[in-house]
C-alpha positions as CSV (number, residue, x, y, z in Angstrom):
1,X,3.7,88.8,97.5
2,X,4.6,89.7,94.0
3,X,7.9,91.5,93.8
4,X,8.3,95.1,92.3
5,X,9.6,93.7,89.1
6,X,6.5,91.6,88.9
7,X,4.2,94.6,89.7
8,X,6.0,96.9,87.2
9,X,4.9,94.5,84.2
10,X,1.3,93.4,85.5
11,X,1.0,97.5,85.9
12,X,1.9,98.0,82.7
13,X,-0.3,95.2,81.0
14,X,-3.0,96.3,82.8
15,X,-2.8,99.7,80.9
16,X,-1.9,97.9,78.0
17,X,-5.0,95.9,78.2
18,X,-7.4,99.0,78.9
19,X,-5.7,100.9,76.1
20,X,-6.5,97.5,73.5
21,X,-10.4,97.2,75.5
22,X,-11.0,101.0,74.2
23,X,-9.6,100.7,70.7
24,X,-9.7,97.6,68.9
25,X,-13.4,98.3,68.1
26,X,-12.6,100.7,66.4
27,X,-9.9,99.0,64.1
28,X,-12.7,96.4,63.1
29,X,-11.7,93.7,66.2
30,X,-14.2,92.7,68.5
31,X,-12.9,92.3,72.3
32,X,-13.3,88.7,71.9
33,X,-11.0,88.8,69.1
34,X,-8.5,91.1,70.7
35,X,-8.4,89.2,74.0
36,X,-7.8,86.0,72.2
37,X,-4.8,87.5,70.4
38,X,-3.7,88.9,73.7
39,X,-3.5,85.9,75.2
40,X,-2.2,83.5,72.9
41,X,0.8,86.2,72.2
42,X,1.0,86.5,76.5
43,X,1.6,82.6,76.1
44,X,4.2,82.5,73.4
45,X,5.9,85.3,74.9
46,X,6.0,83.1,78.1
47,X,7.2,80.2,76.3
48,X,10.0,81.6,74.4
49,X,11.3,83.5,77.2
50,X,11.5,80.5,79.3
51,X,13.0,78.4,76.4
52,X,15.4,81.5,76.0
53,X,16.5,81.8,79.8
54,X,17.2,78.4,80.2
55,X,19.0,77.7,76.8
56,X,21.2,81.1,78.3
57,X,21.5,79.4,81.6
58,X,22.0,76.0,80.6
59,X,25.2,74.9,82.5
60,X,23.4,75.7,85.7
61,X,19.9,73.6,84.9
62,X,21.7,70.9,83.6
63,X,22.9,70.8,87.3
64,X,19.5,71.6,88.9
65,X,16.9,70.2,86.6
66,X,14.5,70.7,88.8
67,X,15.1,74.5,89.0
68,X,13.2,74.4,85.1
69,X,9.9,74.6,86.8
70,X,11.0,76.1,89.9
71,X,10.0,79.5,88.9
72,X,10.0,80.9,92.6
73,X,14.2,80.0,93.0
74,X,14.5,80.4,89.0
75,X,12.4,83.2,87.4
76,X,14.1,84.6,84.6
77,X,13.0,84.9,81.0
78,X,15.1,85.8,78.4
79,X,13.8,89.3,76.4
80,X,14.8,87.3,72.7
81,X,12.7,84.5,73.7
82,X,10.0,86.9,75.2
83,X,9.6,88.9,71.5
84,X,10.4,85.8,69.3
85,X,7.8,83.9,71.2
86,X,4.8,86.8,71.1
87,X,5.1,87.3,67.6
88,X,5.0,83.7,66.6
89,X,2.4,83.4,68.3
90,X,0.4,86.5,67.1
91,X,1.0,84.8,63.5
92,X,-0.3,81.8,64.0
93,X,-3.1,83.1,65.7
94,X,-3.8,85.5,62.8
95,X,-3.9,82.5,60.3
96,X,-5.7,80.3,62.1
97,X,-8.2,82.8,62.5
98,X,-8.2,84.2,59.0
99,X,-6.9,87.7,60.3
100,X,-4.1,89.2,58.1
101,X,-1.2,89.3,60.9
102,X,0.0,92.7,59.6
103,X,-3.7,94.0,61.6
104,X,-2.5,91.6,64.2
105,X,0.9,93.0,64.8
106,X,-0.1,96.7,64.6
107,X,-3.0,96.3,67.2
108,X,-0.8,94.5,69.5
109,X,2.3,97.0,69.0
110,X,1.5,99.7,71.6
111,X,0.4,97.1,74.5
112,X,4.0,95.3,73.7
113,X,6.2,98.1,73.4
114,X,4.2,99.4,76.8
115,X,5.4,96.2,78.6
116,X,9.4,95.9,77.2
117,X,9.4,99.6,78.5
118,X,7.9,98.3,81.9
119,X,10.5,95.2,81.6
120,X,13.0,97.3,80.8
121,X,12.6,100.2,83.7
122,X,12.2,97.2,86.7
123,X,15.4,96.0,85.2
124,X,17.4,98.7,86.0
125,X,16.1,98.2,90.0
126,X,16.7,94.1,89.5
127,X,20.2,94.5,87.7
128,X,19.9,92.2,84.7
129,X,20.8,93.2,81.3
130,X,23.1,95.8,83.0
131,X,25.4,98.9,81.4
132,X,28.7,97.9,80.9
133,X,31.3,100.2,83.3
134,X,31.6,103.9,82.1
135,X,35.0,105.4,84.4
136,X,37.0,107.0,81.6
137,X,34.9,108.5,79.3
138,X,34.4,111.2,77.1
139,X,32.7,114.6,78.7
140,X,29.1,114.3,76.4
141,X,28.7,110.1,77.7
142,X,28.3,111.4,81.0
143,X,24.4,111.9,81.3
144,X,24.3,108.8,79.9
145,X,25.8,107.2,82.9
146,X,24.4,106.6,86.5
147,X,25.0,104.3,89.2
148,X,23.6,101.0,89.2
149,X,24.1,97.7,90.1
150,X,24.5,94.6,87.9
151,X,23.2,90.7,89.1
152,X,25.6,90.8,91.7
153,X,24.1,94.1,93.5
154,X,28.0,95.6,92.6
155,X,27.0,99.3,92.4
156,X,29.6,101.1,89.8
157,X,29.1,104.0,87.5
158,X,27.6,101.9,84.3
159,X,25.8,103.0,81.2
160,X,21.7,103.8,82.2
161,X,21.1,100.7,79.0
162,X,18.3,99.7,81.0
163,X,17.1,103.4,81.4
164,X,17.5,104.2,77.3
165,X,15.8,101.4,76.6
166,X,12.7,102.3,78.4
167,X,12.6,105.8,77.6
168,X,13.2,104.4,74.0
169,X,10.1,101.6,74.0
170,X,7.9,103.9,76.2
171,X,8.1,106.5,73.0
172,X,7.5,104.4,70.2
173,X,4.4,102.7,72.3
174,X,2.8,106.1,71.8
175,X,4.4,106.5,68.1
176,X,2.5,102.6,67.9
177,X,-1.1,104.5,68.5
178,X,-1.4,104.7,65.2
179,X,-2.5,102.4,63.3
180,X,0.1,102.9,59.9
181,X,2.9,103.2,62.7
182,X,2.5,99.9,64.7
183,X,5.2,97.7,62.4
184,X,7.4,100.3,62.1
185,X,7.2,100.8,65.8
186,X,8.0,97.2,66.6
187,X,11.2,97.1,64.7
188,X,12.7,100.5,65.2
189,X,12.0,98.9,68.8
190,X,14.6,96.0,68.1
191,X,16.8,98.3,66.3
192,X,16.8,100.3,69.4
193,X,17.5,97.4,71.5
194,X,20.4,95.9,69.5
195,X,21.8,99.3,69.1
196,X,22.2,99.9,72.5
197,X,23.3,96.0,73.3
198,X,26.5,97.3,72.9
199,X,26.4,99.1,75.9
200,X,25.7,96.3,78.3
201,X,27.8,94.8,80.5
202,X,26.5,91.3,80.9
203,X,28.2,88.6,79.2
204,X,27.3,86.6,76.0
205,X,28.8,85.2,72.8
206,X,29.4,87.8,70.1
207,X,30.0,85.8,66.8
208,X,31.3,88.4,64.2
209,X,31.6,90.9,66.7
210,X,28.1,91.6,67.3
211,X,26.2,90.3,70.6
212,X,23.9,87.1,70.3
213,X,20.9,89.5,71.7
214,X,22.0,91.9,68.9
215,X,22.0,89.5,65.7
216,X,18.6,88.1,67.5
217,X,17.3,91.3,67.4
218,X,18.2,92.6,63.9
219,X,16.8,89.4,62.2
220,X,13.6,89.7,64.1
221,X,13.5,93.3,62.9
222,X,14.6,91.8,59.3
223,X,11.4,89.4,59.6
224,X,9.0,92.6,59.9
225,X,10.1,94.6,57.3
226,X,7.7,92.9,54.6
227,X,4.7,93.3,57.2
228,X,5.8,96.9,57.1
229,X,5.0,98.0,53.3
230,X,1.5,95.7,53.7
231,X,0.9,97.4,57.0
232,X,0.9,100.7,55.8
233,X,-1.1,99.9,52.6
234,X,-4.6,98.2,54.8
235,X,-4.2,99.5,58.2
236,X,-4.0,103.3,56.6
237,X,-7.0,102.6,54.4
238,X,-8.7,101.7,58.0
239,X,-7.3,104.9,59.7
240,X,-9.0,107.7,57.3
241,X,-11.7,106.0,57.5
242,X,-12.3,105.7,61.2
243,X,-11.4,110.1,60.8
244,X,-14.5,110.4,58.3
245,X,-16.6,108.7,60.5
């Protein structure tokens, strides 16, 4: 039986997957196409999320190596893997196919965003990623707070980063709808996520005072930002012309 974290994120690829079935066609992809794309970014996303978690993890697989595969026991993946793989992918798909991967990245943007906001939502129930503790704090930080529990299932008022993140990726999904929007969406999503990394409670290095997760995220948003200005250039062309017609 698949567990409620599991169901959140096949839910929400599911809708994902309708959503790209009903409008690719009209950005110029057949479903073929689009359903290659999907799954080839599905499987780098897999990947580098399982690299990720186990490069996070490492003292306790070097101990267990057999845990590597033992993804009943051991099924984390690690959300910088999970982006860095899925959009490497989406690349290398586009140029193997001849697609310009600007088009790639914008068609895949709402389905993506739809999923870290699923990810994000059964984390809060699971307790990864969790808020850091929020006792003493100023008056205005309070409904920002809940109580929730962290790996350990120790139930404290914490910050609701799990919960802003969601709310966050489940708005710029629908921002992602359009076509001229889809970069942009992607990495005002990893600016979200880095900017709210500071609220989490779970440990990692933080070289020049920043979080690993966060520096991971700003340079992935850092590698978007040229796809951006092409992005809006082609895919806006597209857009008024799917309105005339």
């Amino acid at each position: 039986m698949m567990s409620g974290f599991t169901r959140t994120i096949v839910a929400a690829l599911l809708a994902g997957m309708l959503w790209l079935h009903r409008y690719a066609p009209r950005r110029g992809w057949t479903d073929e196409e689009a359903l290659h794309l999907l799954w080839w970014s599905a499987a780098g996303a897999f990947i580098g999320g399982r690299v990720a978690y186990l490069l996070r993890n490492a003292d306790y697989f070097r101990l267990y190596p057999s845990a590597i595969l033992a993804f009943r026991h051991a099924p984390g993946l690690g959300g910088e893997g999970l982006w860095a793989g899925g959009l490497l992918a989406a690349l290398l798909w586009s140029r193997r196919h001849r697609r310009p991967p600007r088009e790639a990245l914008a068609l895949l943007a709402p389905l993506a965003l739809l999923v870290a906001a699923a990810g994000w939502w059964a984390c809060e129930a699971a307790g990864c990623a969790w808020g850091a503790v929020a006792v003493r704090i100023p008056p205005w930080q309070r409904p920002f707070v809940i109580d929730a529990p962290d790996i350990y299932h120790t139930v404290m008022p914490r910050y609701a980063v799990q919960r802003l993140k969601a709310a966050g990726m489940l708005v710029l999904a629908v921002i992602a709808h359009h076509p001229r929007r889809g970069v942009a969406a992607l990495i005002a999503a990893l600016l979200w996520s880095a900017a709210l990394a500071s609220l989490q409670g779970d440990p990692q290095p933080s070289p020049c005072g920043l979080r690993l997760d966060q520096w991971f995220d700003l340079l992935l948003a850092a590698l978007l930002v040229p796809f951006l200005r092409q992005n809006y250039a082609i895919m806006g062309t597209r857009y008024e012309e799917e309105k005339r017609c």
